[in-house]
C-alpha positions as CSV (number, residue, x, y, z in Angstrom):
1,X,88.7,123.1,100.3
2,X,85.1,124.8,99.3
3,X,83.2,121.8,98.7
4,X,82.5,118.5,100.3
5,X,85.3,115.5,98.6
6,X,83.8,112.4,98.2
7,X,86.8,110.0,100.0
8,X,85.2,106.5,100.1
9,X,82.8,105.1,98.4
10,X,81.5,101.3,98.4
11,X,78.6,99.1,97.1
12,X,77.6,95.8,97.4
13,X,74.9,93.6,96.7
14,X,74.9,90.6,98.6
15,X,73.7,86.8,97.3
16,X,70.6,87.2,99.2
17,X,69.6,90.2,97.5
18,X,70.5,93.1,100.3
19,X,72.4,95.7,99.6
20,X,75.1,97.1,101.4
21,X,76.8,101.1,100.3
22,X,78.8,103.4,102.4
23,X,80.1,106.4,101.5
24,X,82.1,109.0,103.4
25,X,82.9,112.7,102.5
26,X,85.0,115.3,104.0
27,X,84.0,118.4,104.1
28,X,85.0,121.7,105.1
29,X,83.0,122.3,107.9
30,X,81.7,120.0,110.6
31,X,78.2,118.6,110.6
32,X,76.8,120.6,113.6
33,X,76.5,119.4,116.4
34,X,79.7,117.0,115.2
35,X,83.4,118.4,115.8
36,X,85.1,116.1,113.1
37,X,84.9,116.8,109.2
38,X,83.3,114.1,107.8
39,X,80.0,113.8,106.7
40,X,78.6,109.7,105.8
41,X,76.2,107.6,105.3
42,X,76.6,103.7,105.8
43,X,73.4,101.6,104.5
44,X,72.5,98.0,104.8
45,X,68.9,97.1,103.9
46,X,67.1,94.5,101.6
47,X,63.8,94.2,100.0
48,X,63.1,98.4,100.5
49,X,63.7,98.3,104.2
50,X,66.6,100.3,106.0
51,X,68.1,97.5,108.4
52,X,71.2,99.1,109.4
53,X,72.1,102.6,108.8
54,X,74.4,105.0,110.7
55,X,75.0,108.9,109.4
56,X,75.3,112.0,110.8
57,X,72.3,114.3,110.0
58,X,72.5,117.5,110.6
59,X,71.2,118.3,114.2
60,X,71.7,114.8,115.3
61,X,74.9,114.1,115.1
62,X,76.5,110.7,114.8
63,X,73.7,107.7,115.3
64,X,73.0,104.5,114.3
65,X,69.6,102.8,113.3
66,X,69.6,98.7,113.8
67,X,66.6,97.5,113.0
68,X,64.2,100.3,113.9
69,X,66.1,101.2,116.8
70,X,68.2,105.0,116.8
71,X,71.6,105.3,119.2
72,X,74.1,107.7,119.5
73,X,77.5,106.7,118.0
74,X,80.8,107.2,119.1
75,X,82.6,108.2,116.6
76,X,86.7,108.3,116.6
77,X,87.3,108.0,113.0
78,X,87.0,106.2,109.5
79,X,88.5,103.3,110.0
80,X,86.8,102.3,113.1
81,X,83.5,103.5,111.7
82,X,83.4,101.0,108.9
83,X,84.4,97.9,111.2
84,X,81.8,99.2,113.3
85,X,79.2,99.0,110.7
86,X,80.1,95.8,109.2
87,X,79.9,94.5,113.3
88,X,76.3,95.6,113.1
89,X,75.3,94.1,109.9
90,X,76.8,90.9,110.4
91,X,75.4,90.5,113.6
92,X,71.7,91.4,111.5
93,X,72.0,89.2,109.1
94,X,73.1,86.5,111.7
């Protein structure tokens, strides 16, 4: 593999207008300073404004932004990644 494969992909747009899309690549190398090889991007905002997020930017690794607030994330894989986030946004829009 010589490029990055997109391997999920998901959008929604919620009643109340926010917007919820994750997507998750793998690709051949790891994101430094990450060991695994997938590279995502999980969003959940509304009205322009970035309410949930979690990615892993090159240099930082995997994080998580709730509601202005950046942490490290744990990450163990795909699966656990998307309950994670979904956790989080539930518990924003709570």
């Amino acid at each position: 593999m010589n490029k990055a494969e997109r391997i999920f992909y998901d959008k929604a747009v919620l009643p109340d207008g926010g917007i919820v899309e994750m997507v998750i690549w793998r690709v051949p190398e790891p994101v430094p300073p990450t060991t695994h090889g997938l590279k995502y991007r999980l969003f959940y905002g509304k009205d322009g404004e970035r309410i949930v997020g979690y990615d892993n930017e090159r240099g930082k690794g995997d994080h998580k932004h709730v509601k202005g607030r950046e942490a490290d994330y744990e990450f163990v894989d795909a699966e656990k990644l998307i309950a994670d986030f979904l956790v989080d946004v539930e518990r924003a829009r709570a």
